[in-house]
C-alpha positions as a printed Julia matrix, in Angstrom:
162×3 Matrix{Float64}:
  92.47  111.82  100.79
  88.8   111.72  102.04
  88.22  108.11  102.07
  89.54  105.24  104.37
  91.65  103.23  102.44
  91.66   99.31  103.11
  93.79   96.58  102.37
  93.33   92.25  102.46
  95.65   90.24  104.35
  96.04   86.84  105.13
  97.52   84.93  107.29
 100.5    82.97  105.53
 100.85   80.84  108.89
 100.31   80.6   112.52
 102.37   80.89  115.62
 101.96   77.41  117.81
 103.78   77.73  121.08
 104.92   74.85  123.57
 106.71   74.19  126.43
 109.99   73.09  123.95
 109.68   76.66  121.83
 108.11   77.9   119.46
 107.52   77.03  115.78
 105.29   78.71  112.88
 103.12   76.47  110.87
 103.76   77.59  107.34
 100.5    76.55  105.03
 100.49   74.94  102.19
 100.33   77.24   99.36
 103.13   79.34  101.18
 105.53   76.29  101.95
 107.89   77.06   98.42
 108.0    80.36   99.65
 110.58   79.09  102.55
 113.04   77.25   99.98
 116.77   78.71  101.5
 115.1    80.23  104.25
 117.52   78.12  106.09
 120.23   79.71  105.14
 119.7    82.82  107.3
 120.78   82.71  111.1
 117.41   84.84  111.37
 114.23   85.94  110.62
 111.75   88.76  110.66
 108.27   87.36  111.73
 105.65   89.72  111.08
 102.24   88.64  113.18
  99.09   90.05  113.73
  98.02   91.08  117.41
  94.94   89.22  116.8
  93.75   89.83  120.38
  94.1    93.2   120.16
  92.67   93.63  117.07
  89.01   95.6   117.96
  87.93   99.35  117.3
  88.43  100.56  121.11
  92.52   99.12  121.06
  93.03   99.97  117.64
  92.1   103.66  118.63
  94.66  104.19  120.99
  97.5   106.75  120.17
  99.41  106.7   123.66
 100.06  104.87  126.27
 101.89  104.69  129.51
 104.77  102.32  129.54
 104.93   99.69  132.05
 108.78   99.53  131.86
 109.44  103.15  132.08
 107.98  104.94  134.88
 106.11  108.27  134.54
 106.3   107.82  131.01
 103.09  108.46  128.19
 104.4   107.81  124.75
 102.66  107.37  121.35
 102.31  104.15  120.24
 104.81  104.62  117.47
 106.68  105.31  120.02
 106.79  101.58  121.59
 105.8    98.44  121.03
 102.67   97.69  122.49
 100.37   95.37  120.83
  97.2    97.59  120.47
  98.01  100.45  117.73
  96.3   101.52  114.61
  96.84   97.92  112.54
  98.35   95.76  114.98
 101.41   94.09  113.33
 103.78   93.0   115.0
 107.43   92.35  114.49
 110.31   89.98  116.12
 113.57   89.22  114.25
 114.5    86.0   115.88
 117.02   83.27  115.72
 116.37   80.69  113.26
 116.76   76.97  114.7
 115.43   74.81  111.68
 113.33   75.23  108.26
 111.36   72.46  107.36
 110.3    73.3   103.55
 108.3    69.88  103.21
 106.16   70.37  106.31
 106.3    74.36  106.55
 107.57   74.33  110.08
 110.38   77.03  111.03
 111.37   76.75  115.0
 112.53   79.5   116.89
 113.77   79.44  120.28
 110.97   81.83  121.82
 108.55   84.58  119.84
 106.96   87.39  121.42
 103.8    86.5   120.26
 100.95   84.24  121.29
  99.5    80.28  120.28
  97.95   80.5   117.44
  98.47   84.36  116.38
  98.16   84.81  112.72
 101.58   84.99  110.71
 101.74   87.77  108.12
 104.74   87.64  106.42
 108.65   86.13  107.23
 111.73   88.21  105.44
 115.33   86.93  106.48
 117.29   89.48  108.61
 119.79   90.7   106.11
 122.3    92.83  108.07
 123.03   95.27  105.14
 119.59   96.11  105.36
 118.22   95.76  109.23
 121.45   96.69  111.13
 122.27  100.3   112.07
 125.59  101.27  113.44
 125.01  104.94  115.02
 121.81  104.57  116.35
 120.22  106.31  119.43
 117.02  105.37  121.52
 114.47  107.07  124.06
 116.2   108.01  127.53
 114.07  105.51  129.06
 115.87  102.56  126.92
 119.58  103.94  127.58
 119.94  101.26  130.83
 118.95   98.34  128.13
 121.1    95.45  126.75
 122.43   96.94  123.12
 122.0    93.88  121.68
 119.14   91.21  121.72
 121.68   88.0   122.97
 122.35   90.01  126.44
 118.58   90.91  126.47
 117.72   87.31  128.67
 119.71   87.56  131.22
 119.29   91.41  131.62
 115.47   90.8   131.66
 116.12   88.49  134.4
 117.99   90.28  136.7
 116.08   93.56  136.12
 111.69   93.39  136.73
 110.86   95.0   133.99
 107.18   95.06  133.11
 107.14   94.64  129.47
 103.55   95.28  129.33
 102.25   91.91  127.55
């Protein structure tokens, strides 16, 4: 393949942030699209890293990681925000669906007020949960599961490189 191929996406919602959490505003068209939503204890948010979305961040391929000292890795290789297309993704815990006003609160996101919303998919453990996993060396001191992630984060001053 010669050419650069393209795709259209839009924004299904946005993230609005606030000192009592954090809540995507669904729009209209895409409200049905939440129906039962509520019936998952979770949900995948995939967002755009608007603010990192320009040619000189999106051409990064490595970077140094702010958490693990000494360390270059590809950006495949991590999550920052500035990467080829920069999606982003947070499976988070669901605290209400409102269908009628397309409003779904979460206790906290990992992405900015008013970043773009590309997509929602309900964490389905069958399908997102691995039992024998194994991670980079420089993760092996980290909280194996996202509930003991808080305090951890507290107690340890970890740059996560916002």
């Amino acid at each position: 393949m010669t050419e650069k191929e393209t795709y259209q996406m839009s924004p299904i919602g946005y993230v609005r942030a606030g000192e009592d959490g954090f809540r995507i505003e669904i729009l209209g068209p895409y409200r049905p699209a939440l129906k039962e939503l509520g019936q998952f204890s979770h949900v995948m948010v995939f967002w755009w890293a608007h603010q990192n979305d320009n040619p000189k961040q999106r051409a990064i391929t490595t970077t140094s990681l702010p958490y693990a000292q000494g360390v270059e890795a590809g950006v495949f290789a991590c999550r920052a925000p500035y990467r080829p297309n920069p999606i982003g993704l947070t499976t988070m815990f669901v605290v209400d669906v409102d269908v009628e006003n397309g409003v779904v609160t979460l206790p906290w996101l990992d992405a900015e007020d008013g970043t773009p919303v590309l997509d929602l998919k309900p964490y389905i453990p069958t399908s997102d949960r691995i039992r024998d996993v194994s991670v980079a060396e420089w993760l092996t001191d980290w909280p194996e599961w996202m509930e003991d992630a808080g305090e951890f984060f507290a107690q340890h001053e970890i740059d996560l490189g916002d």
